[in-house]
LOTIMI-121725 format. One record per residue (C-alpha): residue number from 1; residue in three letters; x, y, z. Coordinates in steps of 0.05 Angstrom, whole numbers, plus 5000, padded with zeros to 4 digits. Each point is the difference from the previous one (the first is absolute). Layout:
// residues N
{n=NUM, res=ala, u=X, v=Y, w=Z}
...
//
This chain:
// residues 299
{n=1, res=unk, u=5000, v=5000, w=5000}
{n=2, res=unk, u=5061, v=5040, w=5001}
{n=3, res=unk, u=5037, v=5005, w=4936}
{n=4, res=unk, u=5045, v=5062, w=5002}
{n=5, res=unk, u=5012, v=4991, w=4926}
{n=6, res=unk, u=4926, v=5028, w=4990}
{n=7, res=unk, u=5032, v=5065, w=5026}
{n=8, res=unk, u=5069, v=5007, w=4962}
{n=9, res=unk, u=4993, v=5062, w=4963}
{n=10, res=unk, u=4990, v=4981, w=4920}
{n=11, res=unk, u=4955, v=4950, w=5021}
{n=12, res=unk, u=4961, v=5049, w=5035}
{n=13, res=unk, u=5007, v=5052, w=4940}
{n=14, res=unk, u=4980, v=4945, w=4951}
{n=15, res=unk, u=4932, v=4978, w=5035}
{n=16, res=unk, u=4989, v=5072, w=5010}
{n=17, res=unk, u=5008, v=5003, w=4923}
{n=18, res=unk, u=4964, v=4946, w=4986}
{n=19, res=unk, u=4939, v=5026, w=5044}
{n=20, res=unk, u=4992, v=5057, w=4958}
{n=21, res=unk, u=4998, v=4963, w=4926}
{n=22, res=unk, u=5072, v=5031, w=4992}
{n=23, res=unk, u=5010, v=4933, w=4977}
{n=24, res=unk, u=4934, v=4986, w=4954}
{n=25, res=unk, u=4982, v=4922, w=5020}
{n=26, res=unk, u=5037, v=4978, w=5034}
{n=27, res=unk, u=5015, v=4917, w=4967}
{n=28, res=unk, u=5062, v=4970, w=5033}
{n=29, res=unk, u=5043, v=4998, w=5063}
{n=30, res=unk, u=5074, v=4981, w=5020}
{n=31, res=unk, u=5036, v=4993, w=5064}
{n=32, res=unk, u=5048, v=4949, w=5030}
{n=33, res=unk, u=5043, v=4993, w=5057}
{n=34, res=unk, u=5069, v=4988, w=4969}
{n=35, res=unk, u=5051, v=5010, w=5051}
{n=36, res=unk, u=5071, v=4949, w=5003}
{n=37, res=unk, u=4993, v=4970, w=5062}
{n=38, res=unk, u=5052, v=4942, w=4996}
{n=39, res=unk, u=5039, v=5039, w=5055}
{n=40, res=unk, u=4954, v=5007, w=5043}
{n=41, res=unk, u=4971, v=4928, w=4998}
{n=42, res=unk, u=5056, v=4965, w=5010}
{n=43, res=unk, u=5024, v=5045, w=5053}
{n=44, res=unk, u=5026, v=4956, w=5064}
{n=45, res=unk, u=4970, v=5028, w=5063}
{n=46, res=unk, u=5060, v=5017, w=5050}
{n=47, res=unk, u=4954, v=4989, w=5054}
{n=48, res=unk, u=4929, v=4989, w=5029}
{n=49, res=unk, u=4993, v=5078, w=4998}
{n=50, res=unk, u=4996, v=5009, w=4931}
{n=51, res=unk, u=5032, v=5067, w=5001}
{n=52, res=unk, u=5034, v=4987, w=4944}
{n=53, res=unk, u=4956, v=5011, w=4943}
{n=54, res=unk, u=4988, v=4920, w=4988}
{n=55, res=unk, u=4926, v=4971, w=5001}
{n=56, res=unk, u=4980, v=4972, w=5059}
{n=57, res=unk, u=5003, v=4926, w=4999}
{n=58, res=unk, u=5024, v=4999, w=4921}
{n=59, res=unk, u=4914, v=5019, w=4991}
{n=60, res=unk, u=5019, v=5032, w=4934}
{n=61, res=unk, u=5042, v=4946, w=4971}
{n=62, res=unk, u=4957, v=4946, w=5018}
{n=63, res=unk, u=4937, v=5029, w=4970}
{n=64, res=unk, u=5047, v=4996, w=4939}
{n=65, res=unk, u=5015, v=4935, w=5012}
{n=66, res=unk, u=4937, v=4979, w=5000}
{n=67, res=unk, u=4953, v=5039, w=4955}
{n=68, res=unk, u=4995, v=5020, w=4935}
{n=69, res=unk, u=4960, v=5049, w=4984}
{n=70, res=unk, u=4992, v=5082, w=5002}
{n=71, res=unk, u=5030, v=5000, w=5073}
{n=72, res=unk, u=4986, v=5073, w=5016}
{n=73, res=unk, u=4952, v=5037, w=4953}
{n=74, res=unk, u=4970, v=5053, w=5044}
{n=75, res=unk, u=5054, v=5058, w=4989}
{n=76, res=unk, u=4994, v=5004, w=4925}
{n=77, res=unk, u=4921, v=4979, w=4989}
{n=78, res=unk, u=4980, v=5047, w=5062}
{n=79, res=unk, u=5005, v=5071, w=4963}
{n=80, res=unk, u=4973, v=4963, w=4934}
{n=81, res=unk, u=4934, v=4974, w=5024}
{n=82, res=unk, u=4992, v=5070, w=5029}
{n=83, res=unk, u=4996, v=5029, w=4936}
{n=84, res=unk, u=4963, v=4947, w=4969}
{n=85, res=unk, u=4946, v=5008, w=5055}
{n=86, res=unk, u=5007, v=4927, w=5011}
{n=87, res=unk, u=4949, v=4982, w=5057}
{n=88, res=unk, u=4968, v=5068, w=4995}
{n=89, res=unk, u=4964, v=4990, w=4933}
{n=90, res=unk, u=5041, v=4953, w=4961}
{n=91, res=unk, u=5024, v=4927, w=5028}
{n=92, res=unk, u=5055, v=4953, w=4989}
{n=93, res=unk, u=4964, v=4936, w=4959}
{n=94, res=unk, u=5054, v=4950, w=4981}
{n=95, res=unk, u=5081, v=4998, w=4997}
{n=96, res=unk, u=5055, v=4955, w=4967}
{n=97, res=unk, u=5077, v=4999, w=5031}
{n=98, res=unk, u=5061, v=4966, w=4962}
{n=99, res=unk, u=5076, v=5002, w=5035}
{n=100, res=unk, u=5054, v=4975, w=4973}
{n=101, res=unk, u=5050, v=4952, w=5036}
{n=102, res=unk, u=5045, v=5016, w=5044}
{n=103, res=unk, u=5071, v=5017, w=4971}
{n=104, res=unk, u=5027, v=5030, w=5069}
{n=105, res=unk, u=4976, v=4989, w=5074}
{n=106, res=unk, u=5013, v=4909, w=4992}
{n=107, res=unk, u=5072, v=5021, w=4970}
{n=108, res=unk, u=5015, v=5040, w=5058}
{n=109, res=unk, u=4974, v=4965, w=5056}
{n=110, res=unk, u=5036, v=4931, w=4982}
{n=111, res=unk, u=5059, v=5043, w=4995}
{n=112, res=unk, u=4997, v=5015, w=5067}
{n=113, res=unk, u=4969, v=4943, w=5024}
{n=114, res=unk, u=5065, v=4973, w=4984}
{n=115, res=unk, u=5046, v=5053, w=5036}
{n=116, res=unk, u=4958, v=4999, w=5066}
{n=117, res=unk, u=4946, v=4960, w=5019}
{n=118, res=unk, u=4946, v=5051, w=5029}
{n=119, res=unk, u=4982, v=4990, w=4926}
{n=120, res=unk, u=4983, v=4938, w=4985}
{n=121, res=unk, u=4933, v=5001, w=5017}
{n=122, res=unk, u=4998, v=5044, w=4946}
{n=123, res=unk, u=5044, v=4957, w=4944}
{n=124, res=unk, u=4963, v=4972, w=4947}
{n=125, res=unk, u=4940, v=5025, w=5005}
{n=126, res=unk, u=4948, v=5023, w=4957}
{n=127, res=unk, u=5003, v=5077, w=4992}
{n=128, res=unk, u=4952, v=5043, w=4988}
{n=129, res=unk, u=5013, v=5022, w=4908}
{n=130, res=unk, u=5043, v=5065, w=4998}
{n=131, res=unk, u=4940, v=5041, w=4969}
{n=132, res=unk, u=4925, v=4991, w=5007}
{n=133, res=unk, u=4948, v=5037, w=4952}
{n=134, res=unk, u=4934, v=4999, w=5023}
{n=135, res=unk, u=4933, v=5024, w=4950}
{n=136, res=unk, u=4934, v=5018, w=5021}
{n=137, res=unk, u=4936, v=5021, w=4976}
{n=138, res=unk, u=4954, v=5048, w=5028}
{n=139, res=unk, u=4927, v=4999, w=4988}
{n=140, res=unk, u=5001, v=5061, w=4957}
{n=141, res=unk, u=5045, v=4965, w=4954}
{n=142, res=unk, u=5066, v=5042, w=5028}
{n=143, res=unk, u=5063, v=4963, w=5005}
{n=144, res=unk, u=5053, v=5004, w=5058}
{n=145, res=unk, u=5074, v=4965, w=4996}
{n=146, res=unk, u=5033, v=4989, w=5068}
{n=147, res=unk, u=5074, v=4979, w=5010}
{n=148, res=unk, u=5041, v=4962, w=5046}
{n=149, res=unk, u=5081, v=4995, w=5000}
{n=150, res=unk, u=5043, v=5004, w=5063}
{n=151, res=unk, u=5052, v=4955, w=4977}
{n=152, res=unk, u=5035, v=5028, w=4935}
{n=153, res=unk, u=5055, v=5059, w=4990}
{n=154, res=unk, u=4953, v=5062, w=4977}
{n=155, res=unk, u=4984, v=5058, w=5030}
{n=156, res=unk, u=4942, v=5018, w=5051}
{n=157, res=unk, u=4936, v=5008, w=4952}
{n=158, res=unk, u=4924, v=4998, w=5028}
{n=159, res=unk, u=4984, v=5019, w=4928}
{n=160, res=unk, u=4939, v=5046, w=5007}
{n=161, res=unk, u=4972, v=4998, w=4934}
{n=162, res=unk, u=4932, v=5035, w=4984}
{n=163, res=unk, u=4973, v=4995, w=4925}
{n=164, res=unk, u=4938, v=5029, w=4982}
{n=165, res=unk, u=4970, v=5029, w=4931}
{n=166, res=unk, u=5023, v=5061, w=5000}
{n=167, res=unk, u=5065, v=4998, w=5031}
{n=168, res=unk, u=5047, v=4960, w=5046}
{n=169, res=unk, u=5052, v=5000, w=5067}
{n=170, res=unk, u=5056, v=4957, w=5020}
{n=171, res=unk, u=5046, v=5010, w=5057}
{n=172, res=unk, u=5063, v=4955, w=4995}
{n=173, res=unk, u=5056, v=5024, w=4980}
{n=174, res=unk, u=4974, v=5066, w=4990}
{n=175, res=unk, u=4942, v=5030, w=5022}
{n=176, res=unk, u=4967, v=5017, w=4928}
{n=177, res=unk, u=4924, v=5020, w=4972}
{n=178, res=unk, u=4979, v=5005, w=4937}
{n=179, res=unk, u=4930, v=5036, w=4980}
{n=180, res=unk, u=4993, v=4973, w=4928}
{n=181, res=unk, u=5060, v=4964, w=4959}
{n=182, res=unk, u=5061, v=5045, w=5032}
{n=183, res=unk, u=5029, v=4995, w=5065}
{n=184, res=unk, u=4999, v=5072, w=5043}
{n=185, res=unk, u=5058, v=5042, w=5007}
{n=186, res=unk, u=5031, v=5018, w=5065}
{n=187, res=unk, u=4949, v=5067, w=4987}
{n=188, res=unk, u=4937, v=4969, w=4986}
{n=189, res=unk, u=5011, v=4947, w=5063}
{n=190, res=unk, u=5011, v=5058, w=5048}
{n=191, res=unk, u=4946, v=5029, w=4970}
{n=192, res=unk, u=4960, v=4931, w=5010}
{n=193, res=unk, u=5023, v=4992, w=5071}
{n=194, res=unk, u=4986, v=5068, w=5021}
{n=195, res=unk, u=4917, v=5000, w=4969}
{n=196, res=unk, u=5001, v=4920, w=5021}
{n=197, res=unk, u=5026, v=4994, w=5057}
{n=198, res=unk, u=4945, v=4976, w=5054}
{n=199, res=unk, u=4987, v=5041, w=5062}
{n=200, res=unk, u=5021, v=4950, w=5047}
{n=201, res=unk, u=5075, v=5009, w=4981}
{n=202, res=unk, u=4993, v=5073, w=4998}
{n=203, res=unk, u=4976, v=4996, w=5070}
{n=204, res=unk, u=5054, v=4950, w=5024}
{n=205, res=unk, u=5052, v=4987, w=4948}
{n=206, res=unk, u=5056, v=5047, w=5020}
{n=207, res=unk, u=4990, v=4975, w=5079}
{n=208, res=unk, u=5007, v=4925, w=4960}
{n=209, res=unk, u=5057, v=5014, w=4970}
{n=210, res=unk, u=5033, v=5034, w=5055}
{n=211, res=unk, u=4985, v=4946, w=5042}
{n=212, res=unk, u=5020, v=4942, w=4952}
{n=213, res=unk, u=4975, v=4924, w=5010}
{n=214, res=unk, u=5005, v=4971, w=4937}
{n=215, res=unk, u=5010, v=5072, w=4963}
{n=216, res=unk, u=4935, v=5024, w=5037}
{n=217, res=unk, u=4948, v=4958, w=4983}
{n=218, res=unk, u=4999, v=4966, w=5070}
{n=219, res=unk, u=4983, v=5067, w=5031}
{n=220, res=unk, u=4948, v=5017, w=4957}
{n=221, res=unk, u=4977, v=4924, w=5006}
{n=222, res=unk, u=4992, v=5010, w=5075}
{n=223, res=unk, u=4978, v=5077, w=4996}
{n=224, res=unk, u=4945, v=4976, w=4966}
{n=225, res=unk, u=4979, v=4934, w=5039}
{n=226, res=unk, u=4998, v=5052, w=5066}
{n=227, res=unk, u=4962, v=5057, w=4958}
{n=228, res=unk, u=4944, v=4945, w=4981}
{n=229, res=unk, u=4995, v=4975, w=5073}
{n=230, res=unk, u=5000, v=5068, w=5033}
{n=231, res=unk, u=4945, v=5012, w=4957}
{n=232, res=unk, u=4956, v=4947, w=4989}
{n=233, res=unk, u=5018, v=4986, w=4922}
{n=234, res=unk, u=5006, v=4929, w=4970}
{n=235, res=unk, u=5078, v=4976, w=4984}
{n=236, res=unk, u=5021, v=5012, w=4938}
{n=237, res=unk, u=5019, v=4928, w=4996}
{n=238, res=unk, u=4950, v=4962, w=5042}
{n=239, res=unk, u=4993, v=4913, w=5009}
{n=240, res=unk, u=4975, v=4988, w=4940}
{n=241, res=unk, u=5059, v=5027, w=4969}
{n=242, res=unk, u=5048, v=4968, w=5030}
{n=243, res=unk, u=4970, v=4937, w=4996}
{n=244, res=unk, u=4998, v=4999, w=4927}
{n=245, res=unk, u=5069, v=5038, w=4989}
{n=246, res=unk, u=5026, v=4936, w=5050}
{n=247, res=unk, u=4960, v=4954, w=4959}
{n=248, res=unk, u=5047, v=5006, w=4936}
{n=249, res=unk, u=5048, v=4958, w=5034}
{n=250, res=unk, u=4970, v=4935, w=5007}
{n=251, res=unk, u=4950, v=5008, w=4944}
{n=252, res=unk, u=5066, v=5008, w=4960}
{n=253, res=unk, u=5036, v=4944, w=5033}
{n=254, res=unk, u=4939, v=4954, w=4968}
{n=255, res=unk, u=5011, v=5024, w=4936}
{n=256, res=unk, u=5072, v=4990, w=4992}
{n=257, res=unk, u=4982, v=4931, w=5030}
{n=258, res=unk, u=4948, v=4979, w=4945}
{n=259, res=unk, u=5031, v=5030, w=4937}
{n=260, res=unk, u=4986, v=5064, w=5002}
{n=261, res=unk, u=4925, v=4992, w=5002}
{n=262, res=unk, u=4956, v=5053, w=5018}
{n=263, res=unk, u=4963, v=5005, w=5070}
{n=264, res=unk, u=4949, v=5042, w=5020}
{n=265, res=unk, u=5008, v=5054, w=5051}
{n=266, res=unk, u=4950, v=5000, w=5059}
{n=267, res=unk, u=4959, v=5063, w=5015}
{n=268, res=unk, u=5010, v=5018, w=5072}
{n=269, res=unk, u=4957, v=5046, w=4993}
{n=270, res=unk, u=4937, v=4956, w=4979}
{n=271, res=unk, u=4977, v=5045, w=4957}
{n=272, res=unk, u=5012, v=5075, w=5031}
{n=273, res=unk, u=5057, v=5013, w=4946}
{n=274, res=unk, u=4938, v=5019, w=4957}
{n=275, res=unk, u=4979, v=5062, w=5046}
{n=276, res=unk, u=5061, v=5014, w=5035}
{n=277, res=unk, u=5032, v=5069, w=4995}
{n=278, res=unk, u=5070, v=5019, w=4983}
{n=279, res=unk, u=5046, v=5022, w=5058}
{n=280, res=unk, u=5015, v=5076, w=5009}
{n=281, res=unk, u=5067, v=5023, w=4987}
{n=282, res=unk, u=4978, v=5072, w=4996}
{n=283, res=unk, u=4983, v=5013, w=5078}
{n=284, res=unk, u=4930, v=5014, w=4987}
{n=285, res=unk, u=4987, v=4972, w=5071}
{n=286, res=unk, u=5044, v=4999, w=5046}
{n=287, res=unk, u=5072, v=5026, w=4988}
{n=288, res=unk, u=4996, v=5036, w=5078}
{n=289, res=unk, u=5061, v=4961, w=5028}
{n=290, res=unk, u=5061, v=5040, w=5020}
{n=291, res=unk, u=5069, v=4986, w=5002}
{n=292, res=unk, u=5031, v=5023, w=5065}
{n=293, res=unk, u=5074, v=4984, w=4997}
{n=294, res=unk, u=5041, v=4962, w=4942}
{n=295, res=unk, u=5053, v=4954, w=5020}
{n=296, res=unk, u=5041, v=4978, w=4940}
{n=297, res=unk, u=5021, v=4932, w=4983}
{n=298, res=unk, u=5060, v=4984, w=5019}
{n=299, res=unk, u=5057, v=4999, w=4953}
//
């Protein structure tokens, strides 16, 4: 229910964007979580503290070890069923996920498994496939494409893509729109950013940025949550939500398991996607929260 990457900043631009038509129809979606984890997962723990920076009882590495499938989907399909008003007037219907093999994770941990033996419980084993692309369908005939890769050599990429009729956004590498068949110049996107951008991160975007987390999105993650509370507003990411954001994963993991066939995608809902509204982003309500003192994140 709390997925800061709904509140980076082009995210928040984009749906802002795409509220308005900026966009036209809007037909297709992209994110991903694509981050090389290989350190990180086969990080020994120095101790039962875990102070330093390993997973806690090797979680990570066995969930690799032991499902294959779209692992961690949330972060990059958060911010693109926002725009696509999925469960507020437009659900997901049906998906299909292929991944590859795994070219990486086995190789490594039998290399070590033969150095030391904390890792053999992790020698030969079948890894989750390097990259998993999942499809799915919406019930207004939109398409979304969500990635998975935390065990390759590329840089960090969540993807972001919006694509509608009149015009598109992507965010990795660059942060780039296009309002017809040419990408905006540095002046058109400032011009973009400064009619686009949504009030919430005129109201707290400096504070988030000053205060960091994640580049600021954490602060205006949690300004928000506390803003909705304090007055009475429902989350912008509420149970229903998260349930079927969380659902990719094993609905996924089916798929890869059966040939890529497609599965349908439960309505948690039952049926309230059709009259649901779409979240605020524009502090209609609310929006009365003040910031007392920052404290930056330390370096």
């Amino acid at each position: 229910m709390l997925e800061n990457c709904c509140y980076d900043f082009f995210e928040l631009l984009t749906l802002n964007m795409a509220r308005q038509g900026m966009f036209g129809d809007i037909i297709h979606g992209e994110g991903a979580y694509i981050h090389n984890l290989m350190g990180y997962n086969f990080k020994k723990p120095l101790d039962d503290r875990q102070a330093d920076g390993a997973y806690t009882d090797m979680w990570r590495l066995k969930e690799n070890a032991s499902r294959n499938g779209n692992l961690y989907p949330t972060h990059g399909l958060g911010p693109i069923c926002q725009v696509l008003n999925i469960n507020r007037g437009d659900k997901m219907e049906y998906l299909s996920s292929m991944a590859s093999l795994d070219f990486t994770m086995g190789k490594h941990a039998n290399e070590l498994a033969a150095k030391d033996s904390f890792f053999r419980e992790f020698a030969n084993r079948n890894y989750r496939g390097n990259i998993n692309t999942t499809h799915i369908m919406t019930n207004l005939g939109k398409t979304i494409l969500v990635q998975h890769d935390v065990s390759s050599t590329q840089p960090y990429s969540r993807i972001h893509l919006v694509k509608g009729t009149a015009g598109m956004a992507i965010k990795y590498p660059n942060e780039l729109i296009a309002l017809g068949e040419d990408w905006a110049n540095e002046e058109l996107m400032k011009k973009i950013s400064d009619e686009h951008t949504p009030e919430i991160v005129k109201r707290v975007g400096e504070q988030a940025k000053e205060v960091g987390g994640h580049g600021g999105m954490d602060f205006i993650m949690d300004w928000r949550l506390i803003d909705c509370l304090r007055n009475g507003l429902p989350l912008d990411q509420n149970v229903y939500d998260g349930a079927l954001w969380s659902s990719i994963a094993p609905l996924s993991e089916w798929s890869v398991a059966n040939r890529s066939q497609s599965i349908d995608v439960p309505d948690f809902t039952c049926g309230s996607w059709k009259t649901n509204k779409p979240h605020g982003i524009n502090l209609e309500t609310g929006g009365t929260t003040q910031v007392l003192e920052l404290k930056k994140e330390p370096a």
